[in-house]
N, CA and C of each residue as an Amber inpcrd file, in Angstrom:
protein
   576
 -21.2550000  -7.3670000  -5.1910000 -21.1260000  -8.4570000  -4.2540000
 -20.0450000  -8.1100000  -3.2170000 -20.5660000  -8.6150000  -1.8860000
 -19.2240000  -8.0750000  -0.5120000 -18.3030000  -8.9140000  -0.7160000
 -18.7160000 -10.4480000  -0.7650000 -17.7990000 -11.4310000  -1.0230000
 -16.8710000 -11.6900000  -2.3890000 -15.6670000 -11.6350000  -2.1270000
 -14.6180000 -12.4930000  -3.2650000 -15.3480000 -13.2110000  -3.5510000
 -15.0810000 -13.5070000  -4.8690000 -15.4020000 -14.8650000  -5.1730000
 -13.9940000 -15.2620000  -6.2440000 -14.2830000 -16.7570000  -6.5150000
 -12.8600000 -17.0720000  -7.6340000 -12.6690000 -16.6370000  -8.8440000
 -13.6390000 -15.7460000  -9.0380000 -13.2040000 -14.6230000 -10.3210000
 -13.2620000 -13.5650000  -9.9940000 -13.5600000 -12.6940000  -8.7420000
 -13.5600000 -11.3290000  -8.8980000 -12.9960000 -11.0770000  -7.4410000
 -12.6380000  -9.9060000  -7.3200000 -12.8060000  -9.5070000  -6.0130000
 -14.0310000  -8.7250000  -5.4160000 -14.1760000  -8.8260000  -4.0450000
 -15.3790000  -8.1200000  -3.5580000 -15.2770000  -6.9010000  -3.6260000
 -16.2200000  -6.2450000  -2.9240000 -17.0940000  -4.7000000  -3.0940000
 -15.5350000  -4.1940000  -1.7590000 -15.3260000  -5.2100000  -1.0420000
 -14.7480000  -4.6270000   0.1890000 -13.5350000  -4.8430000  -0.0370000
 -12.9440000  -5.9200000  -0.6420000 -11.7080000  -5.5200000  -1.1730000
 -11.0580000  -4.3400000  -2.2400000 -12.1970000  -4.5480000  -3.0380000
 -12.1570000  -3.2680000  -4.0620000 -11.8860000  -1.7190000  -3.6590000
 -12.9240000  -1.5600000  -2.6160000 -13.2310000  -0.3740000  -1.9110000
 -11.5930000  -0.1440000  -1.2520000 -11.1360000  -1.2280000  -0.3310000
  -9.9890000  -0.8140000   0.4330000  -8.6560000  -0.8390000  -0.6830000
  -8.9530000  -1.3880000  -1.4470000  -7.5730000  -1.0440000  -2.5280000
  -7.8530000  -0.0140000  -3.1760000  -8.8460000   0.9060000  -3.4180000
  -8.6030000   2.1940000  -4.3620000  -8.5320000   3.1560000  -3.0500000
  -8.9700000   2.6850000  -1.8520000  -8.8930000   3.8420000  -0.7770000
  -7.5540000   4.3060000  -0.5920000  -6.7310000   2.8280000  -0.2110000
  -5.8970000   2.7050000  -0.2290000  -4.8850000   3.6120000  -0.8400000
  -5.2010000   3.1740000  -2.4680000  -4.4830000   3.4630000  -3.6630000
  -3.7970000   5.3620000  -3.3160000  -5.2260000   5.7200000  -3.0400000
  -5.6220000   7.2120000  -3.3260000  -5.0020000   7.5910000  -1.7550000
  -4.8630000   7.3080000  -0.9590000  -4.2620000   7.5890000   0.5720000
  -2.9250000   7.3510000   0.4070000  -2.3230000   6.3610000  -0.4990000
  -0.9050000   6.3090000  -0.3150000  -0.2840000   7.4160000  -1.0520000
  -0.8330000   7.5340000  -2.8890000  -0.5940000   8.6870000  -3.5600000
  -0.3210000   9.7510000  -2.7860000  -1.3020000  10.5100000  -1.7540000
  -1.1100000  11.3120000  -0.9570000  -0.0400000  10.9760000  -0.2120000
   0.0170000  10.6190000   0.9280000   1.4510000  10.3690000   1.7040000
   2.2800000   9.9530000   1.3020000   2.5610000   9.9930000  -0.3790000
   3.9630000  10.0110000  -0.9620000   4.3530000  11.5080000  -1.4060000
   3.3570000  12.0250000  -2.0610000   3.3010000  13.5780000  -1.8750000
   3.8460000  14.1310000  -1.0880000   3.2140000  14.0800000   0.2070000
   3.5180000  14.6060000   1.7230000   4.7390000  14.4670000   1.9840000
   5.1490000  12.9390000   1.8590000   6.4440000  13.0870000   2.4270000
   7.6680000  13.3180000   1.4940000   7.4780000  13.3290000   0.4710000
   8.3400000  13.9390000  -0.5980000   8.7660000  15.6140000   0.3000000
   7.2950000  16.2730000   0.0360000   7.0320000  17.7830000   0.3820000
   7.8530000  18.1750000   2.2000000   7.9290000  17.0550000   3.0330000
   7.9060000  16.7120000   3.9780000   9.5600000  16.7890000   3.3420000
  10.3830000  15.6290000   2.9480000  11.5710000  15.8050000   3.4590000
  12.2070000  16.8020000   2.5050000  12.0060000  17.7140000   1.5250000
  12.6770000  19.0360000   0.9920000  12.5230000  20.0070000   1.7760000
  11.2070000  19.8140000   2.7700000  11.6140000  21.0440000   3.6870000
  12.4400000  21.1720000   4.9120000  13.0910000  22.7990000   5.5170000
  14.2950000  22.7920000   5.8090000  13.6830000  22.6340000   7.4620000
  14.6590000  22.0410000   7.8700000  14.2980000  21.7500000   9.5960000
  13.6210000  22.5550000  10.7720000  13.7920000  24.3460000  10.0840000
  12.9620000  25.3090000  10.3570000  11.7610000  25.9520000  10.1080000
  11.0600000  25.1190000   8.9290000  10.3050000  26.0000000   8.6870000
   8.7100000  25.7400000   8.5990000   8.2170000  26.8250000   9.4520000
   6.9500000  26.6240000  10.6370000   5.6520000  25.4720000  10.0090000
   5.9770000  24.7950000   8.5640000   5.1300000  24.5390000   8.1580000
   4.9500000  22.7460000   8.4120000   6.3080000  22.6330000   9.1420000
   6.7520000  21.4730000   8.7950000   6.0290000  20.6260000  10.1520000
   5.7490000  21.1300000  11.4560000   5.1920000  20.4610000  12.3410000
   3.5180000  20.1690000  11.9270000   3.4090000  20.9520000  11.2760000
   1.2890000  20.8710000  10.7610000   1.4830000  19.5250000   9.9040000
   2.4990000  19.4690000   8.5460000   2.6120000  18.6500000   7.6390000
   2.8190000  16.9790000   8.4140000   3.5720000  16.9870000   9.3870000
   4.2100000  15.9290000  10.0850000   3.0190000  15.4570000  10.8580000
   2.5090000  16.6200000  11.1160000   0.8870000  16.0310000  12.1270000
   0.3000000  15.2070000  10.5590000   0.0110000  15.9290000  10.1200000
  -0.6500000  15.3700000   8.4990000  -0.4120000  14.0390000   8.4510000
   1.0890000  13.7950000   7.8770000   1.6710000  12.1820000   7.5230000
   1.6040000  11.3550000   8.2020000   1.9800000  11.7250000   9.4880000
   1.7260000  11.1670000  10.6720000   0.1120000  10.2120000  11.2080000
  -0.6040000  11.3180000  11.0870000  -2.0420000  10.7110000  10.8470000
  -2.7390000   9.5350000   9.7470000  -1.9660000  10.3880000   8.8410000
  -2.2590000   9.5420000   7.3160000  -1.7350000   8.1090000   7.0650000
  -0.5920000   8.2160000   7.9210000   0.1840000   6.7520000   7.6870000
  -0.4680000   5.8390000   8.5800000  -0.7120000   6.3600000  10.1860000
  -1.5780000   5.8040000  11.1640000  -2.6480000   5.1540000  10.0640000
  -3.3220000   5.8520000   9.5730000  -4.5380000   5.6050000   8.8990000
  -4.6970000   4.6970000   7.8430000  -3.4350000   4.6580000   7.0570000
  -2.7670000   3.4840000   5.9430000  -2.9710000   2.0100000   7.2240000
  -2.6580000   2.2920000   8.3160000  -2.0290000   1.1180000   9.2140000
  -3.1390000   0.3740000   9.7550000  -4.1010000   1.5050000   9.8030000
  -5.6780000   0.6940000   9.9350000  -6.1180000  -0.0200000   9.1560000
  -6.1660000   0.8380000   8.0180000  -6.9170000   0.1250000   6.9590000
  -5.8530000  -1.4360000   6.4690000  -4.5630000  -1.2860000   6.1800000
  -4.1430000  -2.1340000   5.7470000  -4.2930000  -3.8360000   6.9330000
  -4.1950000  -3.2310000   7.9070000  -4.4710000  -3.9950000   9.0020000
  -5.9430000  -5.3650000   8.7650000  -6.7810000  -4.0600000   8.2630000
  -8.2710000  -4.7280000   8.2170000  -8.0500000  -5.3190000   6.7970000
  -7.6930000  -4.8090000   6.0160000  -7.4230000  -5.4730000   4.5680000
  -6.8440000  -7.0900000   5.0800000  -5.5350000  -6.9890000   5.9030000
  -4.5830000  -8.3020000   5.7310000  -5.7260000  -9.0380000   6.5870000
  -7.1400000  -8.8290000   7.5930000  -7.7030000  -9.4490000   7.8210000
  -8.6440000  -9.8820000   7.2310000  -9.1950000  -9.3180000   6.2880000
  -9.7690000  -9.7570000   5.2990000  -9.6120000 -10.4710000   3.9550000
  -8.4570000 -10.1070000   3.7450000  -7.6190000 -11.2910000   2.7960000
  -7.8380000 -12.7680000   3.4630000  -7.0170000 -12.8470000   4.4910000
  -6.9510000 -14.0040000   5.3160000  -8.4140000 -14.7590000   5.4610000
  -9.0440000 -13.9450000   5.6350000 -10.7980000 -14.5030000   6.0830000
 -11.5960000 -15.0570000   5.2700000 -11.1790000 -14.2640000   3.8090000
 -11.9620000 -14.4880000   2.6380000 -11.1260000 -15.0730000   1.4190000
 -11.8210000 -16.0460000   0.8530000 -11.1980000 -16.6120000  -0.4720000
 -10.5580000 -15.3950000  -1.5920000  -9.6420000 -15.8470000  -2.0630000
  -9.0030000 -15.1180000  -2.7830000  -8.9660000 -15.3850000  -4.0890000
  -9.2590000 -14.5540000  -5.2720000  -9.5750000 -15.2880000  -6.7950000
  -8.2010000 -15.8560000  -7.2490000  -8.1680000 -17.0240000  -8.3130000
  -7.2380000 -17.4020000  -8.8700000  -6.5530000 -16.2200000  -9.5730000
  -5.1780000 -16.6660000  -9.8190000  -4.4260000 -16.0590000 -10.8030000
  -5.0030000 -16.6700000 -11.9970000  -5.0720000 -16.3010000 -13.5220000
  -4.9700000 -16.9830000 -14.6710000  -3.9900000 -18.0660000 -14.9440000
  -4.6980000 -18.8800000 -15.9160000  -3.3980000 -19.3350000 -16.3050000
  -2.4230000 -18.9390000 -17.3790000  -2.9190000 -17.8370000 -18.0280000
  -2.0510000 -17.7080000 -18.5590000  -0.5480000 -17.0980000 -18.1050000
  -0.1930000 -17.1900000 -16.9780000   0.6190000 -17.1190000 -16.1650000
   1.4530000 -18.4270000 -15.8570000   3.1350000 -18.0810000 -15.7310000
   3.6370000 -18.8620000 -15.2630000   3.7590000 -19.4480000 -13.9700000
   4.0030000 -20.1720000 -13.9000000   4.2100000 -20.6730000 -12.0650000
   5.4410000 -19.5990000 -11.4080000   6.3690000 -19.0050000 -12.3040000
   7.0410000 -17.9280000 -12.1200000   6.4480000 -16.6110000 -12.1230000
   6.1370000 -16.7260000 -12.2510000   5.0090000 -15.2090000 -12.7770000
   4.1980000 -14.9250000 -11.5450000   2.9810000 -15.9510000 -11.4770000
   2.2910000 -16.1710000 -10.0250000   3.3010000 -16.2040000  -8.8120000
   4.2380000 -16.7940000  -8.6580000   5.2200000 -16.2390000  -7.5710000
   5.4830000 -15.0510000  -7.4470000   6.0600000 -14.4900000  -8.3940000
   6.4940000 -13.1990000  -8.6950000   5.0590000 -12.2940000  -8.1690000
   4.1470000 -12.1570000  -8.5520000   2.9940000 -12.0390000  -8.4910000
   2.5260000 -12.0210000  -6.8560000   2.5490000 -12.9390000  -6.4330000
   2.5600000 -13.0690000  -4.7890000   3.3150000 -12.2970000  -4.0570000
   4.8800000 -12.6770000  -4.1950000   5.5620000 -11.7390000  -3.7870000
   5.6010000 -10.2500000  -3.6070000   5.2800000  -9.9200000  -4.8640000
   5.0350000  -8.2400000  -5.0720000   4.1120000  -7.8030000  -3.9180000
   2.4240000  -8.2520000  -4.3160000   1.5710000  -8.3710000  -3.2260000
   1.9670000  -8.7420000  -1.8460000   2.6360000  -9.5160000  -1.3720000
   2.6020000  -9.4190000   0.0120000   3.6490000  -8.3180000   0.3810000
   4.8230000  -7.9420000  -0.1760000   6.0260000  -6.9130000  -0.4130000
   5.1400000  -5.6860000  -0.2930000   3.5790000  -5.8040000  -1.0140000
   3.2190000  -4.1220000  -0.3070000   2.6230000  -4.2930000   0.3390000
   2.2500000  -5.8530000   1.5520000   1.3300000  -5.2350000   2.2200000
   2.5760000  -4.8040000   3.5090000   3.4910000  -5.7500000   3.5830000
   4.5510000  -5.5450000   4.5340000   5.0720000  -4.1610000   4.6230000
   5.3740000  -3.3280000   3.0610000   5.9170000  -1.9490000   3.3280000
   4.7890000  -1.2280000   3.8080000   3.2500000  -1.1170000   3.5990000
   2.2800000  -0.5450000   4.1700000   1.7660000  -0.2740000   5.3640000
   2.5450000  -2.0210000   5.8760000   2.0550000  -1.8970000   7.4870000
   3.4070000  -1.6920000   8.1690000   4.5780000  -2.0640000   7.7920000
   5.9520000  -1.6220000   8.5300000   6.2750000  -0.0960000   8.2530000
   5.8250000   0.0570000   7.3290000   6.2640000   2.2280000   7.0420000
   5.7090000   2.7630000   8.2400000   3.9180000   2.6800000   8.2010000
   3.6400000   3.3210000   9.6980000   3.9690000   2.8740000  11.1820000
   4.5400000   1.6500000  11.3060000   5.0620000   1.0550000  12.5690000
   6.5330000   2.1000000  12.5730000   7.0970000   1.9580000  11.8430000
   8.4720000   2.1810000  11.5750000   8.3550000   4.0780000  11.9040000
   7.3130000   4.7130000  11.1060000   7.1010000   6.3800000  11.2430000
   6.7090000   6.6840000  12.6200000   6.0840000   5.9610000  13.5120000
   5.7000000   5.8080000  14.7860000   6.2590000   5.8850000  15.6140000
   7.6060000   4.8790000  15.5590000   8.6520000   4.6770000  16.4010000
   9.9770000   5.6950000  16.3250000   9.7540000   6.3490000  14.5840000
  11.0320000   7.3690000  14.2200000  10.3840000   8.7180000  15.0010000
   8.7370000   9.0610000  15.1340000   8.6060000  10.2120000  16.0140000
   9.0350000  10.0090000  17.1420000   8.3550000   9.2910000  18.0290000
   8.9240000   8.3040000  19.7770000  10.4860000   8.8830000  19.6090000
  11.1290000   8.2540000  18.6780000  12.5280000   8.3150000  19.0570000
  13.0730000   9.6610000  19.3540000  12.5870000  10.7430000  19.2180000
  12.7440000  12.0840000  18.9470000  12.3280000  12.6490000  20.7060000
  11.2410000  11.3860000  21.2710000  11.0670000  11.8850000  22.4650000
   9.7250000  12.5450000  22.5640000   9.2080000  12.4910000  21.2370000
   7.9300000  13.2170000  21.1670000   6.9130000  12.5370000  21.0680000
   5.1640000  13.1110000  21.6920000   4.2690000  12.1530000  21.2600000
   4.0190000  12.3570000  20.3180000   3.4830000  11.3160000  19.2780000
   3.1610000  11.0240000  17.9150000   2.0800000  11.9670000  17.4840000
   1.8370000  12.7870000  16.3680000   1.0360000  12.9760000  16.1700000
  -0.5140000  12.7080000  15.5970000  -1.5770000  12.8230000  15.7060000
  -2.2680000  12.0340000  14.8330000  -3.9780000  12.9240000  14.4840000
  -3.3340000  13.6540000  13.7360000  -4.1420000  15.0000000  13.1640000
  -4.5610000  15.7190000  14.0310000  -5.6610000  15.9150000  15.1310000
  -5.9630000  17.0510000  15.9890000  -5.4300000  16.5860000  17.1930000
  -5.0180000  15.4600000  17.3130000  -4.4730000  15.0660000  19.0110000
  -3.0060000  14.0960000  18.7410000  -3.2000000  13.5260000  19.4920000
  -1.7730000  12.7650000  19.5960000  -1.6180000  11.4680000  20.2640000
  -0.8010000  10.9110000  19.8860000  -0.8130000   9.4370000  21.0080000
   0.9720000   9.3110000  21.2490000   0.8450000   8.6700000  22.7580000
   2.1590000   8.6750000  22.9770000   3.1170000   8.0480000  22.3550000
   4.6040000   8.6500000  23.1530000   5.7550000   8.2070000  22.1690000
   5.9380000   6.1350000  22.9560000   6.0690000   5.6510000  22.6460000
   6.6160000   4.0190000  22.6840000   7.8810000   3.8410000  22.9260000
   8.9610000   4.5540000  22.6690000  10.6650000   5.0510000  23.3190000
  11.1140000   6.2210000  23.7730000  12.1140000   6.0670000  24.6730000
  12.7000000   7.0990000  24.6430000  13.6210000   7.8100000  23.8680000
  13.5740000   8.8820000  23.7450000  14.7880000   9.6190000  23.1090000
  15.8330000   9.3780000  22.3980000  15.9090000   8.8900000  21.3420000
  17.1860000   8.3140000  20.9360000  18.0150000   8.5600000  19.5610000
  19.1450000   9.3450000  19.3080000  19.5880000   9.8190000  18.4080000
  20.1540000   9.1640000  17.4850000  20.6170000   8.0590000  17.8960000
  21.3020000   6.9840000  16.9530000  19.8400000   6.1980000  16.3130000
  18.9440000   5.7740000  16.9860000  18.1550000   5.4300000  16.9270000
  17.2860000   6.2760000  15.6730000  17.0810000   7.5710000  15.8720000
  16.4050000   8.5840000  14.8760000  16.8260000   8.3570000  13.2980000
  18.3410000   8.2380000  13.3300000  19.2440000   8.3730000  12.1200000
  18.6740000   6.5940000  11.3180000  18.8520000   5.7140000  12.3680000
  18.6990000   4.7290000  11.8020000  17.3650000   4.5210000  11.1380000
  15.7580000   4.6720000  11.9330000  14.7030000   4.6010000  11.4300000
  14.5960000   5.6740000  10.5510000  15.2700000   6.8110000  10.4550000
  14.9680000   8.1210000   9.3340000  15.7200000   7.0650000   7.8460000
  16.3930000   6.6330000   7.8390000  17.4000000   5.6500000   7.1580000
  16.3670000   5.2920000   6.5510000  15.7620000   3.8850000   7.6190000
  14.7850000   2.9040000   7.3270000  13.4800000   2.8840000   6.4480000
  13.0280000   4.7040000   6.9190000  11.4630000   5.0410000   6.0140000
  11.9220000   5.5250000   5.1000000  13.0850000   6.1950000   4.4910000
  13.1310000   6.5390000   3.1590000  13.4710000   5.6150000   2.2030000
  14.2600000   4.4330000   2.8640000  14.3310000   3.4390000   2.0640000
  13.3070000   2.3230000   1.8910000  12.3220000   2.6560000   2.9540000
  11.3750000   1.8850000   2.5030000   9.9150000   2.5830000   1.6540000
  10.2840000   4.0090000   1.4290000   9.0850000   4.7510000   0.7630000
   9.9330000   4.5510000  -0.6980000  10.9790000   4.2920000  -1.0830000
  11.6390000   4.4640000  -2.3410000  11.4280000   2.7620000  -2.6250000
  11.3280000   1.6220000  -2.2370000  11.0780000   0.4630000  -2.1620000
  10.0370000   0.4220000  -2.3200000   8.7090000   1.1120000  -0.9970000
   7.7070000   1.4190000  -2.1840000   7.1990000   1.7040000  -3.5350000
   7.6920000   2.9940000  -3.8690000   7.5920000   3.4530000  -4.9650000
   7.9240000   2.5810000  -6.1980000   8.8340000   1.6140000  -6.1410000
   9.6030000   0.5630000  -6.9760000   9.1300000  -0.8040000  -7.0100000
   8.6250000  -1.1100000  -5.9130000   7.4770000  -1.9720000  -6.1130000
   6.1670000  -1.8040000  -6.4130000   5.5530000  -0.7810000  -5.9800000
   4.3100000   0.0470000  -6.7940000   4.2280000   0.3900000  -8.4610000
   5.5230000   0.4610000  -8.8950000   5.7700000   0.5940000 -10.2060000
   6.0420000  -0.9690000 -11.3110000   6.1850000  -1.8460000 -10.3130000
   6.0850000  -3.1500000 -11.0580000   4.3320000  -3.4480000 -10.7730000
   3.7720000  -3.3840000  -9.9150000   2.4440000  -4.1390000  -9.4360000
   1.9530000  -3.2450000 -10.8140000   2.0040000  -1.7120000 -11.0540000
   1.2120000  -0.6370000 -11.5470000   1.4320000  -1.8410000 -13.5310000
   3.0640000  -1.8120000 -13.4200000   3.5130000  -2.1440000 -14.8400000
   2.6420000  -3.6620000 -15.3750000   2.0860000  -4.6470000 -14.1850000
   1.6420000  -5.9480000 -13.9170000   0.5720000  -5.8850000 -14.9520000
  -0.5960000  -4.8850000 -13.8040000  -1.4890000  -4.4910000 -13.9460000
  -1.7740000  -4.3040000 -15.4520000  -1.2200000  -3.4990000 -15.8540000
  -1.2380000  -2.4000000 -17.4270000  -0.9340000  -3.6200000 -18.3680000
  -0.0980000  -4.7470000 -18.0000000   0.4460000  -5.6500000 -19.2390000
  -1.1650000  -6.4870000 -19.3570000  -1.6040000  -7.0520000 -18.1890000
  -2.5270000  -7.6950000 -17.8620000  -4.0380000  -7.2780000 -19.0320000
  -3.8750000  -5.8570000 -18.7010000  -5.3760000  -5.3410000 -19.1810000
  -5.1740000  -5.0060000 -20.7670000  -3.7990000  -4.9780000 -21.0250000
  -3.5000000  -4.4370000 -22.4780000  -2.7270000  -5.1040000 -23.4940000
  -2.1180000  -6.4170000 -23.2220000  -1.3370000  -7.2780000 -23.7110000
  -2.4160000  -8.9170000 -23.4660000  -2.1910000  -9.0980000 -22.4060000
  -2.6910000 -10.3900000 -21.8970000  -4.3050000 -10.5730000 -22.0850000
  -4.6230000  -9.5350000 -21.8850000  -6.6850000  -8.9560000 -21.7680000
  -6.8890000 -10.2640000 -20.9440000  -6.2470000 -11.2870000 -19.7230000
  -7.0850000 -12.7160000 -19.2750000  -7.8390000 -11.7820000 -17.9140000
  -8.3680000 -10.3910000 -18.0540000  -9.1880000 -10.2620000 -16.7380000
  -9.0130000 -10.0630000 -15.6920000  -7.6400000  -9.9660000 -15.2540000
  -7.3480000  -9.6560000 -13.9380000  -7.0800000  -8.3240000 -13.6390000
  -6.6000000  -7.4900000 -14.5960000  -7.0780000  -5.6930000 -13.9820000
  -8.6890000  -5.7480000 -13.6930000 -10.0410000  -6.4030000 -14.2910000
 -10.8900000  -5.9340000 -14.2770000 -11.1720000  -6.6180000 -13.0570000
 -10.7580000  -7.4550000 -11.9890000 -11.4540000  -8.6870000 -11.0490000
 -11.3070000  -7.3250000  -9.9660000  -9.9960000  -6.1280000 -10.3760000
 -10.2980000  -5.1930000  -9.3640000 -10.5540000  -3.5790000  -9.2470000
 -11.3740000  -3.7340000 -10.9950000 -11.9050000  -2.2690000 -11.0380000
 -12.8640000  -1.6290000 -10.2520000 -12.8870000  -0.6890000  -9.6870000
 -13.9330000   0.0760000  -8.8130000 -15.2490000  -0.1150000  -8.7840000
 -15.6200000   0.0050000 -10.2960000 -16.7120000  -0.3750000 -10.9660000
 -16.9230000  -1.4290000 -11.7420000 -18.2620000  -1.7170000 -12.8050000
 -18.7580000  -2.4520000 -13.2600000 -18.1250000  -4.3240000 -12.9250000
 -18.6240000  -4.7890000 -14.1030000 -18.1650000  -6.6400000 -13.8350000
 -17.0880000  -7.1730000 -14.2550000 -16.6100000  -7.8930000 -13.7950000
 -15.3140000  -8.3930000 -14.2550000 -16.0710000  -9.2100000 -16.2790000
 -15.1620000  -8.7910000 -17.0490000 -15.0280000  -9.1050000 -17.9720000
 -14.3300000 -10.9640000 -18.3070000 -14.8970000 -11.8050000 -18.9090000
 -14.5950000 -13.0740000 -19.3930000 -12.7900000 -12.9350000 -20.0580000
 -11.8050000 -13.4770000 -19.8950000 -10.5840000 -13.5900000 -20.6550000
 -10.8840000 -13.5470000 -22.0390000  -9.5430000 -13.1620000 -22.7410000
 -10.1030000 -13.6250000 -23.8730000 -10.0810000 -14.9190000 -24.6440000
 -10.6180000 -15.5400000 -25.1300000 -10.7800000 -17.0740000 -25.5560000
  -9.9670000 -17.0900000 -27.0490000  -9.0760000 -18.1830000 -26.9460000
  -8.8440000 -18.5470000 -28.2000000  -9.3660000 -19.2380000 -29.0120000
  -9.8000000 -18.7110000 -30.0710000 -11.1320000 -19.8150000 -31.4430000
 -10.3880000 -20.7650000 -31.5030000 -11.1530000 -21.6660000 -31.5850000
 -11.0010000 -23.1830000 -32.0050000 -10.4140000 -23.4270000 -33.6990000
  -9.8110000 -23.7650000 -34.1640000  -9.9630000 -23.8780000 -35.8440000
 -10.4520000 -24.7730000 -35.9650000 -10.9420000 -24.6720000 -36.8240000
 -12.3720000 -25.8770000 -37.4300000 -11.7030000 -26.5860000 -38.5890000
């Protein structure tokens, strides 16, 4: 089904969260690989075209995601969740869509600042500022602390997830597995 519905998510949400998933994995790679290397060495302008592109490409998709969230009904949380929990829960979720779409705004503006046009795999699009060194230090600042903020919020959503499908079993890892149907919670017997 394309459409959410109040127990599952759609074919198109599904699709853009494992795309997602599997595109960010990569450009955490990258830019790991990206900042151990040394300011000279010839490999580092190809790689930067790379991330560069890739994050652009996070910025699309997440873009069309936050429009499609918005557009389309969104399934309940369980209840077996607290009203703390579901906050918590929200929060996390909107916390990555904000680092998803501010990392590549933010990587955009840290090339610009350098004076250079942006790269974006075989071509390029222009820089948005000029030249600016104080400026460089600060957004170079900004994306590592927000790829490590990533990573730390990716590791609670990941930890959510895992309690959900292996402690809790109420169905909500499965509302966004790739494949097959979302699975029923599990029910507590009645005593007779």
């Amino acid at each position: 089904m394309i459409e959410n519905t109040k127990k599952r998510w759609g074919v198109v949400q599904r699709t853009l969260h494992w795309t997602i998933v599997l595109v960010v994995g990569l450009q955490l790679s990258i830019g790991f690989k990206f900042g151990q290397m040394a300011a000279d060495d010839p490999q580092r302008s190809e790689l930067l075209s790379m991330h560069a592109g890739i994050g652009l490409t996070i910025l699309g998709l997440m873009l069309f995601r936050l429009y499609w969230r918005r557009s389309h009904p969104v399934p309940k949380l369980p209840d077996t969740l607290t009203p703390a929990q579901k906050w918590l829960a929200h929060t996390t979720h909107w916390t990555i869509y904000i680092l998803l779409i501010g990392m590549p705004v933010g990587g955009y503006l840290l090339v610009s600042a350098y004076g250079q046009p942006v790269p974006f795999f075989n071509s390029s699009l222009p820089a948005l500022i000029n030249e600016n060194e104080k400026l460089q230090y600060a957004l170079r600042g900004m994306h590592i602390a927000g790829a490590i903020a990533l990573i730390a919020i990716l590791f609670l959503h990941i930890s959510a997830a895992l309690r959900h499908a292996w402690s809790l079993r109420d169905g909500v890892m499965e509302r966004m597995a790739p494949f097959g149907k979302a699975t029923k919670p599990n029910s507590k017997k009645k005593k007779s």
